[in-house]
C-alpha positions as CSV (number, residue, x, y, z in Angstrom):
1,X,186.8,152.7,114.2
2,X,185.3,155.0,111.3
3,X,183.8,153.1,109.0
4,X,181.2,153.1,106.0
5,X,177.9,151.0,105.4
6,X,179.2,150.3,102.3
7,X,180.1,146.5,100.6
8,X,179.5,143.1,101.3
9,X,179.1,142.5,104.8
10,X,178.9,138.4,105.3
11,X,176.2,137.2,108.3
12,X,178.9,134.6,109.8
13,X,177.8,131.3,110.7
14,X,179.1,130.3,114.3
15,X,181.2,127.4,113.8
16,X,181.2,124.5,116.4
17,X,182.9,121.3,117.0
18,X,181.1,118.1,117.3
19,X,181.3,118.2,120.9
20,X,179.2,121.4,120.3
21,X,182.1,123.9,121.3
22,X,183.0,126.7,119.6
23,X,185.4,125.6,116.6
24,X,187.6,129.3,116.9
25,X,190.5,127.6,114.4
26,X,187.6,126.7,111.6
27,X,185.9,130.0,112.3
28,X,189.5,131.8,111.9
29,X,189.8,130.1,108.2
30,X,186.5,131.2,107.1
31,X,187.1,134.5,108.1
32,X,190.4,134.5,105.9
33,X,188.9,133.8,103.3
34,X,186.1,136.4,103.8
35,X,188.9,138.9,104.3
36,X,191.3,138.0,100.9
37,X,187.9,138.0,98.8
38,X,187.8,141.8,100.0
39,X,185.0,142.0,102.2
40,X,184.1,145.4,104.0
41,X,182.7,144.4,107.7
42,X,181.8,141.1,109.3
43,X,178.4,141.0,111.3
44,X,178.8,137.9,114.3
45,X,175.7,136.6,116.0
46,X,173.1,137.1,113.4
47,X,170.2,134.5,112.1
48,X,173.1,132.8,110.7
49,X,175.2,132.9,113.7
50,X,172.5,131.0,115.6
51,X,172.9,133.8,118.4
52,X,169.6,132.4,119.9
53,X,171.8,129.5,121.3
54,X,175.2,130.9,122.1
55,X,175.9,132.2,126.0
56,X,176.9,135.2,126.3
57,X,180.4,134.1,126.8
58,X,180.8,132.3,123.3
59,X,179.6,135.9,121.9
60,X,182.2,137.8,124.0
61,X,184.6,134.8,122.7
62,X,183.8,135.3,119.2
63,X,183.9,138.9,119.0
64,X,187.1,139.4,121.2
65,X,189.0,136.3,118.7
66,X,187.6,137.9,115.4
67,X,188.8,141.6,116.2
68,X,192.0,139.7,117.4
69,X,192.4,138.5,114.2
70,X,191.1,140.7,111.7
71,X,193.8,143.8,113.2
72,X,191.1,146.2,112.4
73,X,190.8,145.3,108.6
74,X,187.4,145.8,108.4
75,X,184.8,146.5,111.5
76,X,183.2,144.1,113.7
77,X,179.1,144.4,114.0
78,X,177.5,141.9,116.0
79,X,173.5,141.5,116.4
80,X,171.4,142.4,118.9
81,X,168.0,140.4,119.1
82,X,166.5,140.4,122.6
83,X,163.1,139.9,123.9
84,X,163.2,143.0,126.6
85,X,164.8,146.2,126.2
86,X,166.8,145.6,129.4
87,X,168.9,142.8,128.6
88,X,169.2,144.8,124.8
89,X,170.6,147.7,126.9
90,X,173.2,145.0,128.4
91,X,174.3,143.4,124.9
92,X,174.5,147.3,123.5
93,X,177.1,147.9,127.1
94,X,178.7,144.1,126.6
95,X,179.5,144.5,123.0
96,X,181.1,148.2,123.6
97,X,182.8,146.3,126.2
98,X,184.6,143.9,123.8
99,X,185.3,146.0,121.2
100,X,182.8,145.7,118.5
101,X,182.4,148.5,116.2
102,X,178.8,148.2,115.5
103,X,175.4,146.9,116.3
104,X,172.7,145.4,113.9
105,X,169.6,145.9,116.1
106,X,166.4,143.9,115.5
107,X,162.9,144.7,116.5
108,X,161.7,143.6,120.1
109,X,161.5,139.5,119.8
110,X,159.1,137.5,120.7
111,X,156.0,140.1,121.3
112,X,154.8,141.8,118.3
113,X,155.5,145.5,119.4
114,X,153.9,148.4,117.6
115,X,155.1,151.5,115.6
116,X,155.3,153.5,119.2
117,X,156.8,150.5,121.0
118,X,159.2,149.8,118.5
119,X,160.7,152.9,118.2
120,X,160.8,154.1,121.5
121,X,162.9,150.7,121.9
122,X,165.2,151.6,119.0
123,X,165.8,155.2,120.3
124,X,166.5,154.0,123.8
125,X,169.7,151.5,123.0
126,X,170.8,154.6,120.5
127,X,170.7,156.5,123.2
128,X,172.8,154.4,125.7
129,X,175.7,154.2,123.3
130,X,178.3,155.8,120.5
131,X,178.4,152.8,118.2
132,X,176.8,152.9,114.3
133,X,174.1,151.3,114.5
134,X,171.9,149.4,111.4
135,X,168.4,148.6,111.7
136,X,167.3,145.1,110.8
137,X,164.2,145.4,108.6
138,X,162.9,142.0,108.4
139,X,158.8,141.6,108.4
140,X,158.8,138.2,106.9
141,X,160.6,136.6,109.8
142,X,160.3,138.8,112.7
143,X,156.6,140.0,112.0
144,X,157.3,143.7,112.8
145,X,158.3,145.9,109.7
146,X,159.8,149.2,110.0
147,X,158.4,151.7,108.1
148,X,159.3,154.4,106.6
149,X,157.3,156.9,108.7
150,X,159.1,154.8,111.7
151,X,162.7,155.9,109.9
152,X,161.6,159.4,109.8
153,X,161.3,159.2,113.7
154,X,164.5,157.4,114.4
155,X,166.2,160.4,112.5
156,X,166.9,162.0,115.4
157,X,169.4,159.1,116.3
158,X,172.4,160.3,114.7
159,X,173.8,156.7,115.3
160,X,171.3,154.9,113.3
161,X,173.2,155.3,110.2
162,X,171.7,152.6,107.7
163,X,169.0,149.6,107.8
164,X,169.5,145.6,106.2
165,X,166.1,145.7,104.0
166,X,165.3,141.9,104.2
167,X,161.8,143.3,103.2
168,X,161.3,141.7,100.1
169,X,160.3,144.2,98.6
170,X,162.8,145.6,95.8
171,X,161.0,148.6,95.7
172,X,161.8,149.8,99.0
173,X,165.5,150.6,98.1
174,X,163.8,153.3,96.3
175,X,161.3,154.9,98.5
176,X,164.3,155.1,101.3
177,X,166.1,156.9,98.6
178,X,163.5,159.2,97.5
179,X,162.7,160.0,101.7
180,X,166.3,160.1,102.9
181,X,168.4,160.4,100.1
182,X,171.8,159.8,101.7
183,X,170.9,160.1,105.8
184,X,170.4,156.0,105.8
185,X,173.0,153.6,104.3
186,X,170.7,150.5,102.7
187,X,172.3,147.0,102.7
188,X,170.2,143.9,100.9
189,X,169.5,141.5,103.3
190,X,168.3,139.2,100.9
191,X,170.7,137.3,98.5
192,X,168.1,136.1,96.1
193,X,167.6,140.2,95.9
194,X,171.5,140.8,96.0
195,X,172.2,142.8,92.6
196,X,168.9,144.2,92.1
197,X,168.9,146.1,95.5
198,X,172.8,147.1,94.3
199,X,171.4,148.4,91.0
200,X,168.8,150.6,92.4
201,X,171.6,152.0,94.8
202,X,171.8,149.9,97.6
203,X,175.2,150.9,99.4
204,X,175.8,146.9,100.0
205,X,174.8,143.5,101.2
206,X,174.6,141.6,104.4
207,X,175.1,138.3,102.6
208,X,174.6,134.9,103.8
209,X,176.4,132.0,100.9
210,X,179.1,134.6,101.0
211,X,180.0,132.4,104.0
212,X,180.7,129.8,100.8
213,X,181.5,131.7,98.1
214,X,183.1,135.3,99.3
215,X,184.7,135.7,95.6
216,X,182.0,135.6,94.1
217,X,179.4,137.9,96.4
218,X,182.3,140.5,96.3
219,X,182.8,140.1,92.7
220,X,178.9,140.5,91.7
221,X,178.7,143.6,94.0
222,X,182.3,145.8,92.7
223,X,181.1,144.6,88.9
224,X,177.4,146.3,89.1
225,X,179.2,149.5,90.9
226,X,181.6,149.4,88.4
227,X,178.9,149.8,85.6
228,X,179.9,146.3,84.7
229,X,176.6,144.7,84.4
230,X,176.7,141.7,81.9
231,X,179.8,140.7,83.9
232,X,178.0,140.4,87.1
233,X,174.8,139.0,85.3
234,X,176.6,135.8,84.3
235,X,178.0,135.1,88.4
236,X,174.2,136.0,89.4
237,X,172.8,133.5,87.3
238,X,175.0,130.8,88.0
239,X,174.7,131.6,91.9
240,X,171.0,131.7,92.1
241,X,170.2,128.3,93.0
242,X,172.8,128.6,95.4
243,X,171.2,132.1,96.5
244,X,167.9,130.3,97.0
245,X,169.3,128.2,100.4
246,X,169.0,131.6,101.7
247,X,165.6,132.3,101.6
248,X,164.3,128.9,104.1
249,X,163.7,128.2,107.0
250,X,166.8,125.9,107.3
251,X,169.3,128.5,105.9
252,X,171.6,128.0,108.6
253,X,172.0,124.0,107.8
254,X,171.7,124.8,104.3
255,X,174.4,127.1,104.4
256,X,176.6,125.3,106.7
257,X,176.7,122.3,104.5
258,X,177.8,124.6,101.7
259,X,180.2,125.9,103.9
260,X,181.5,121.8,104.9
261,X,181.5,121.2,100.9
262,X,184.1,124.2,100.0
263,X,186.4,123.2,103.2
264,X,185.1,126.5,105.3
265,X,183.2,125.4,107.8
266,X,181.2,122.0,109.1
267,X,178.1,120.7,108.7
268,X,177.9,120.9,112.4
269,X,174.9,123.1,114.2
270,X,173.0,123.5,117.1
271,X,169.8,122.0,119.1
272,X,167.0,122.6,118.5
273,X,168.3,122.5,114.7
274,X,169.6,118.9,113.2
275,X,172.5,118.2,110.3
276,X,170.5,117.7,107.2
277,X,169.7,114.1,107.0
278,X,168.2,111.6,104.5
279,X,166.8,112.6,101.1
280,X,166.8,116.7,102.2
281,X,170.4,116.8,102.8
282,X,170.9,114.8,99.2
283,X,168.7,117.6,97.4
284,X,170.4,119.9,98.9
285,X,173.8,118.9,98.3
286,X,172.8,118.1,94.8
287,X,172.7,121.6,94.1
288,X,175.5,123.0,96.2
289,X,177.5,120.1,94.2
290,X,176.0,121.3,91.0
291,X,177.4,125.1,91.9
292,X,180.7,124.0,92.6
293,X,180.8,121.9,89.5
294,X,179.8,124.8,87.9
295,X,181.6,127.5,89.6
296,X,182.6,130.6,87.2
297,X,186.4,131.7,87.0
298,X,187.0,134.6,88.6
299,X,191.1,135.1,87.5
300,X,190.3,136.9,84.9
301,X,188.7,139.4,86.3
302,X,190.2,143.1,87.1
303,X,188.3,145.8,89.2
């Protein structure tokens, strides 16, 4: 599939049962959803996904059922986040494979590789394959930040075609612009950072409460390229304390109770990580509850 780096690309939680198998049928109604809201890509097997825990037959599974049911809609990117460049060769080959239609490549995980090391591991799983490919800039998190002398080196790469900036940094929407112009799409990875990166020219989001609210995420991203600013303003503020469950260390539970409390997904996660018990999950609902009660009409509204 030809596609664009372009629009709101939800980070898909992986949906299990409480058995702890994979719940295919709740994951097929969140992805409806993401699809009628008019989302532009789906990324499986990200932070969200909780791809540290899933076999590689549950990915295999969950990319094969969503291009089954998506009928080639919108593409299918899934993650790669490995500890050796080896087995990130294999899951490059695997997802090819199955079908996927991109990758979303993080640094080397688990040892803190540098400039040199990093990209020499970035070129090598371009190399080994045809499929678009998106860097996953993420220094907070991951500990290893791509710069942008480290861009200008993976230029060669014709398949590296755009990077997720979960920097922090708003600013760097800008300097990739004034480097690269056009030669790298740039999607926000950060939803608290959602409409500024879009109104310094981001190209579009990986979003995370889209998995909760699609209509909204989509709506806040086609008003601000629209020109329609105050429009968007008014869904941004009202989604920002929603926005905020993105940016902790508990995002997946966070997000996943969301999920439970709009009838898209479950509370339900995997060990290591715990369902939000106790006085945290009653804060937390609080404001998911206080969104929802709160939740801005959208009927109205004509792109």
């Amino acid at each position: 599939m030809d596609f664009q780096w372009k629009g709101v690309f939800p980070a898909l939680t992986t949906k299990f049962t409480v058995n702890d198998e994979l719940d295919l049928p709740l994951f097929a109604k969140n992805l409806g959803a993401q699809l009628a809201a008019g989302v532009e890509g789906i990324i499986l097997g990200g932070t969200l996904g909780e791809a540290s825990v899933l076999t590689t037959d549950e990915k295999e599974r969950l990319v094969k059922f969503a291009i089954k049911e998506i009928k080639g809609k919108v593409p299918v990117v899934i993650n790669i986040a490995e500890g050796s460049t080896k087995e990130a060769l294999k899951q490059a080959d695997l997802a090819r494979q199955w079908g996927a239609d991109g990758l979303m490549l993080l640094p080397p995980m688990r040892y803190k590789a540098d400039d040199r090391e990093t990209v020499v591991y970035f070129k090598t799983i371009a190399d080994s394959t045809d499929l678009p490919i998106m860097i996953y800039n993420n220094p907070v998190d991951y500990k290893i930040e791509v710069t942008l002398d480290m861009f200008e080196e993976l230029m060669v790469c014709k398949n590296i075609t755009a990077v997720k900036d979960s920097t922090r940094d708003i600013t760097n929407v800008t300097r990739m612009r004034n480097r690269f112009g056009d030669r790298y799409a740039i999607l926000c990875g950060v939803d608290t950072l959602a409409m500024e990166a879009i109104c310094l020219g981001a190209d579009g989001l990986v979003a995370g409460l889209v998995c909760a609210f699609p209509a909204e995420t989509v709506a806040i991203y086609k008003l601000v390229k629209a020109g329609r600013i105050e429009e968007a303003l008014k869904i941004y503020r009202w989604f920002m304390p929603l926005l905020e469950l993105d940016i902790h260390p508990k995002l997946v539970q966070y997000i996943k109770l969301a999920e439970a409390q709009v009838k898209l997904g479950s509370e339900y996660v995997r060990p290591p990580r715990l369902r939000l018990i106790g006085e945290e999950k009653e804060r937390i609902l609080k404001v998911i509850n206080d969104g929802i009660k709160m939740r801005p009409g959208l009927t109205n509204i004509k792109y």
